[in-house]
GULO-549921 format. One line per field, with one value per atom (N, C-alpha, C): residue in one letter; atom name; x, y negated, z negated. Coordinates in steps of 0.1 Angstrom, whole numbers, plus 5000, padded with zeros to 4 digits. Atoms other than C-alpha are relative to their C-alpha. Layout:
% GULO-549921
r: c(A_...)
a: c(CA_...)
c1: c(X_...)
c2: c(Y_...)
c3: c(Z_...)
This chain:
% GULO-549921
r: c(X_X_X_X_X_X_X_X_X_X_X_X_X_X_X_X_X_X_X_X_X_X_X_X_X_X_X_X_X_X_X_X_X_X_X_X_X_X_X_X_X_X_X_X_X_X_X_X_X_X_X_X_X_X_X_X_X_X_X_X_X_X_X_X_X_X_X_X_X_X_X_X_X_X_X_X_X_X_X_X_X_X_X_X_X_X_X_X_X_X_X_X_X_X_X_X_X_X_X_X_X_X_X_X_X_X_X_X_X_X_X_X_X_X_X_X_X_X_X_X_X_X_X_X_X_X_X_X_X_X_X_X_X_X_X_X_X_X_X_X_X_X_X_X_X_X_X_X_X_X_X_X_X_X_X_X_X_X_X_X_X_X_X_X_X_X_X_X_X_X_X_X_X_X_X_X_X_X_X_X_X_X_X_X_X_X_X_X_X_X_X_X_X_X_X_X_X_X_X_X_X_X_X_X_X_X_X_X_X_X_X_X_X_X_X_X_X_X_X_X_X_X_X_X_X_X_X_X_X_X_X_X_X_X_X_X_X_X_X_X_X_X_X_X_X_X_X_X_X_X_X_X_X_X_X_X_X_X_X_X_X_X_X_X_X_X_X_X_X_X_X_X_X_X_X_X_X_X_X_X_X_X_X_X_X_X_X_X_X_X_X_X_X_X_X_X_X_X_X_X_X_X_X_X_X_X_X_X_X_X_X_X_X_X_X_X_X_X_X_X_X_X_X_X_X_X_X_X_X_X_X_X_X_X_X_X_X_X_X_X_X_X_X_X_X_X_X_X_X_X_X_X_X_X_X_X_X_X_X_X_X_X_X_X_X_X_X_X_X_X_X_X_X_X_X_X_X_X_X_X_X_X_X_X_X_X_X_X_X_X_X_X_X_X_X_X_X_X_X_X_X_X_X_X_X)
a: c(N_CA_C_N_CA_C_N_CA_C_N_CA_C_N_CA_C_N_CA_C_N_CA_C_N_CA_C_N_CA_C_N_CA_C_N_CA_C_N_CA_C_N_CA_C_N_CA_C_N_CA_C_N_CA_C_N_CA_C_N_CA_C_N_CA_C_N_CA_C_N_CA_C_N_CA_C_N_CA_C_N_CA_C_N_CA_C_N_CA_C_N_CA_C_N_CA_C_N_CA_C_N_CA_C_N_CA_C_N_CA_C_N_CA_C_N_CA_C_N_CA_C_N_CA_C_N_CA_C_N_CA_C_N_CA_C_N_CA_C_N_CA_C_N_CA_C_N_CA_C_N_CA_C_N_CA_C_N_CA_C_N_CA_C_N_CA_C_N_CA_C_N_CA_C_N_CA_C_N_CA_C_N_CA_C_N_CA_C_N_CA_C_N_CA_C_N_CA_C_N_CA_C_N_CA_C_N_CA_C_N_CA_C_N_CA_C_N_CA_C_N_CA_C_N_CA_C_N_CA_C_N_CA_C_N_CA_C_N_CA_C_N_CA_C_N_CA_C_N_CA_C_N_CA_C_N_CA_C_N_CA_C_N_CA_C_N_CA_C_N_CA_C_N_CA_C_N_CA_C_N_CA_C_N_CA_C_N_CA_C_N_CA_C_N_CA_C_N_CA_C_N_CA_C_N_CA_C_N_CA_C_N_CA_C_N_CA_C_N_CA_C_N_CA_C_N_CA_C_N_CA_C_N_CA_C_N_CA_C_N_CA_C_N_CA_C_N_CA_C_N_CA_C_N_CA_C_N_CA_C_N_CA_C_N_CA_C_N_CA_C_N_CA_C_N_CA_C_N_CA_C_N_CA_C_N_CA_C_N_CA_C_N_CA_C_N_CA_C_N_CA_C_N_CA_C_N_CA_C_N_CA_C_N_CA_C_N_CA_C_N_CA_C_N_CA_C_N_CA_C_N_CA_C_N_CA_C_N_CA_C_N_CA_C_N_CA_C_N_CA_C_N_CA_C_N_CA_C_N_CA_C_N_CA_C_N_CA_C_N_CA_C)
c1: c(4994_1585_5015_4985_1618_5011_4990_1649_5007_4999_1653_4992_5005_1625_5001_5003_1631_5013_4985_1669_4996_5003_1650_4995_5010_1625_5011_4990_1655_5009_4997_1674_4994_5005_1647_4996_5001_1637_5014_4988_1673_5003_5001_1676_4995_5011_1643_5004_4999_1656_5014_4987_1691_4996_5001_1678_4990_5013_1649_5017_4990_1680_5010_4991_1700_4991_5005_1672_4994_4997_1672_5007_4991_1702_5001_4994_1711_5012_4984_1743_4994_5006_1739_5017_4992_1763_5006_4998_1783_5008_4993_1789_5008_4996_1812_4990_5011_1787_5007_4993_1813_4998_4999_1813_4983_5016_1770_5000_5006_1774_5005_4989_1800_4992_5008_1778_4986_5016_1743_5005_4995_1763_5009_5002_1776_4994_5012_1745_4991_5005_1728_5009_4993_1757_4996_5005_1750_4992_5010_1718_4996_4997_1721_5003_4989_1745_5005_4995_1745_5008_4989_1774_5007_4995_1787_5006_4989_1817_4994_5008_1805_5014_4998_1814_4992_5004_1804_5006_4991_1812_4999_5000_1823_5001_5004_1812_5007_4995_1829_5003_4994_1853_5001_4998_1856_5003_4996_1869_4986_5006_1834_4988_5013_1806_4984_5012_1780_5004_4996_1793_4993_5005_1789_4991_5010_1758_4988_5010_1744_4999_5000_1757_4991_5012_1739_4985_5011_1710_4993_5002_1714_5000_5001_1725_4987_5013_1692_4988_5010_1671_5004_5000_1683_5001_4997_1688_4996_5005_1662_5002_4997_1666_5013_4984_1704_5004_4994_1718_5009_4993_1735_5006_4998_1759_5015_4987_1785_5008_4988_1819_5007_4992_1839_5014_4986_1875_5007_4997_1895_5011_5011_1898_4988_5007_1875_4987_5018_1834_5005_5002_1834_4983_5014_1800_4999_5000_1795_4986_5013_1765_5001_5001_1751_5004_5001_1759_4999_5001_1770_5008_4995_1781_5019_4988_1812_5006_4994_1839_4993_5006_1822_4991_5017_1788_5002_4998_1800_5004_4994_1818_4986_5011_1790_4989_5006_1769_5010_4995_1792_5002_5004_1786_4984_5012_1754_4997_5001_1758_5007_5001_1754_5002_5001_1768_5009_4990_1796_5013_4986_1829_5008_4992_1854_5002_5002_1838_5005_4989_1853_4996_5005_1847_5007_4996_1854_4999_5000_1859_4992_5005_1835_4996_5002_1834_4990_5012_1803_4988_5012_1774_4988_5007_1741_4992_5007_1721_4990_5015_1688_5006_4991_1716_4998_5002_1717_4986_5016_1678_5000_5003_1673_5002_4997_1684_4993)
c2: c(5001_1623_4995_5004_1604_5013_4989_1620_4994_5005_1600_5007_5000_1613_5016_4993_1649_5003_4996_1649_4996_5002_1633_5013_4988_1659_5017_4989_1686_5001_5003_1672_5003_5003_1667_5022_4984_1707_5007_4998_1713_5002_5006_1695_5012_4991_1713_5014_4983_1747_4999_4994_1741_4998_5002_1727_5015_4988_1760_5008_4990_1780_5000_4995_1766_5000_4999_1764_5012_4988_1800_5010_4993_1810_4994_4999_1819_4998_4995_1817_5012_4990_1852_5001_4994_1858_5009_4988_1892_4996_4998_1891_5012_4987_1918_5007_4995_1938_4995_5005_1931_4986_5013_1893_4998_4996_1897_5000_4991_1917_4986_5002_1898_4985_5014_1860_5005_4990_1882_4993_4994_1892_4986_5010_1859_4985_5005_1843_5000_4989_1868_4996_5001_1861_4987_5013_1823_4996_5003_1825_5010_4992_1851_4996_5006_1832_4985_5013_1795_4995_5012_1777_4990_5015_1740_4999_5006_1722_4992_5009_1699_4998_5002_1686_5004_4994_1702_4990_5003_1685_5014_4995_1706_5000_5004_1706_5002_4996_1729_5011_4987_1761_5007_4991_1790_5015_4984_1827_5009_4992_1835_4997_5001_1840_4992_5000_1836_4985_5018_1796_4994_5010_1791_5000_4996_1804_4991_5011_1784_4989_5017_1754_4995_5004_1761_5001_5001_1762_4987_5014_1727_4992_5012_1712_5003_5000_1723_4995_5011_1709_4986_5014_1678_4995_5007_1675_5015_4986_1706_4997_5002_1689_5005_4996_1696_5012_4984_1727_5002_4998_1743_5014_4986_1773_5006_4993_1794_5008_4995_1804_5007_4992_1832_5000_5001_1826_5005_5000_1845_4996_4994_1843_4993_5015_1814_5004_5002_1812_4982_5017_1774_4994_5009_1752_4992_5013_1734_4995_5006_1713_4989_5009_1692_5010_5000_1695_4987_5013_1664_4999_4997_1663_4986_5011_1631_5004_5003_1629_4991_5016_1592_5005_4999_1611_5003_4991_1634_4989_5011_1604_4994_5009_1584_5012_4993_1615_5002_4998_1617_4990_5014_1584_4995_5001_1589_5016_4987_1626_4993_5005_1621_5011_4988_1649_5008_4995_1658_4995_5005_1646_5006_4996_1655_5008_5000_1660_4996_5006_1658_5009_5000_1663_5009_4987_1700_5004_4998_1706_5018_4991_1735_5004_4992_1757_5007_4989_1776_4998_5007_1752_5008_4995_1766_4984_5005_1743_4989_5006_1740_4988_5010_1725_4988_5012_1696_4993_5008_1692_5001_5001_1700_4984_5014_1664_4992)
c3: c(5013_5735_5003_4997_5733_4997_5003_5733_4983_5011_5697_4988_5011_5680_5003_5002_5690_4993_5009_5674_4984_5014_5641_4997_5006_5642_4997_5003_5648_4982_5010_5618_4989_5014_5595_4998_4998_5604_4997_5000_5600_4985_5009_5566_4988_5010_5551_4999_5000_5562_4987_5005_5544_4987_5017_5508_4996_5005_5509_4999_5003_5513_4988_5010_5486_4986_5012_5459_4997_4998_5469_4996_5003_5457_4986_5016_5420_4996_5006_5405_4985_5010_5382_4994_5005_5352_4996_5010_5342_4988_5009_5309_4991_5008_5288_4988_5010_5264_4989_5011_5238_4992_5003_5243_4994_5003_5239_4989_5013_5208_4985_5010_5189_5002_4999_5198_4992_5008_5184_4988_5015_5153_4996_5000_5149_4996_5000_5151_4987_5012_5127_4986_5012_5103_4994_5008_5099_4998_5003_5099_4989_5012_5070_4988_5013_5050_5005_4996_5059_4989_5010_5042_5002_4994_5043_4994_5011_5032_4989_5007_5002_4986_5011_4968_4988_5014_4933_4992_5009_4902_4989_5006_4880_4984_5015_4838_4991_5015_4820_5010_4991_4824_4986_5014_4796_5005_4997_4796_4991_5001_4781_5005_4987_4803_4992_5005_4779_4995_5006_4767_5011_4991_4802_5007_4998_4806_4993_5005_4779_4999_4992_4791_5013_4989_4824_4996_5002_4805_4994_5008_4784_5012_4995_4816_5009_4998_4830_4998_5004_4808_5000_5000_4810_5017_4983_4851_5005_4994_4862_5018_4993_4896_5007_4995_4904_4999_5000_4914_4991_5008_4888_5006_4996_4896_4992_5007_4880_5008_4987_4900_4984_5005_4886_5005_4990_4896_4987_5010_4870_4992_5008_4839_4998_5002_4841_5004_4990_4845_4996_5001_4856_5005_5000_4855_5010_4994_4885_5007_4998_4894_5010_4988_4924_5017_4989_4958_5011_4993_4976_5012_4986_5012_5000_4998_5002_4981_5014_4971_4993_5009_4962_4999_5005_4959_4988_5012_4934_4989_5009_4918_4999_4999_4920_4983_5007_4901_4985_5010_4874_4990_5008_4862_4993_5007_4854_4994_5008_4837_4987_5015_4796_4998_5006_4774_5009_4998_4794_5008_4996_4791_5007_4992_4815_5013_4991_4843_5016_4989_4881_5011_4986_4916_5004_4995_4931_5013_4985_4965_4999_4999_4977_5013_4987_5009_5004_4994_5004_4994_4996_5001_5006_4994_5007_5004_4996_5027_4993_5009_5003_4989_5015_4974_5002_4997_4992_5004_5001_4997_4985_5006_4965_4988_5001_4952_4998)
């Protein structure tokens, strides 16, 4: 055997031993129980209570609950599709309906809502998800 093919054969035996060794070794994480708990709980929370930025338009505002209660019910029959929802900010129950991820959507929706004047585009932080399938 040459003195060539026994330095391959050393190498290649060389080689094989170093890659078994390093697909061998782990890299293992310690994490703090704290950091664990607080990513869980987290987790748990958003998927509990998913909420997105969006736009509402909003219909109508009144200091009596029950106006704006039977407004959410006229604008229902006429647009049972579109989320209708009532915000309490006080002294105010306000009407707002939709759920559109852009200002021009909501604009856009307000051009084709009949039967209520003075309508306008409401910035909204706590979007559920479905609002926007339902559409």
């Amino acid at each position: 055997m040459s003195h060539n093919k026994i330095n391959l054969g050393l190498a290649l035996v060389l080689l094989l031993w170093l890659c078994t060794g390093v697909q061998a070794q782990g890299v293992q994480l310690q994490e703090e129980p704290g950091v664990s708990e607080m990513v869980h709980n987290w987790l748990a929370n958003n998927r509990a209570n998913p909420k997105m930025e969006g736009w509402r338009v909003q219909i109508m505002a009144s200091t009596d609950r029950r106006q704006v209660d039977d407004g959410r019910n006229r604008f229902r029959l006429g647009y049972p599709e579109v989320a209708a929802a009532v915000i309490q900010e006080q002294p105010y129950y306000k009407l707002r309906v939709g759920a559109f991820r852009t200002r021009q959507e909501a604009l856009a929706f307000i051009q084709t809502l009949e039967g209520w004047p003075g309508a306008y585009p409401a910035k909204d932080n706590n979007i559920h998800p479905r609002d926007f399938l339902e559409q």
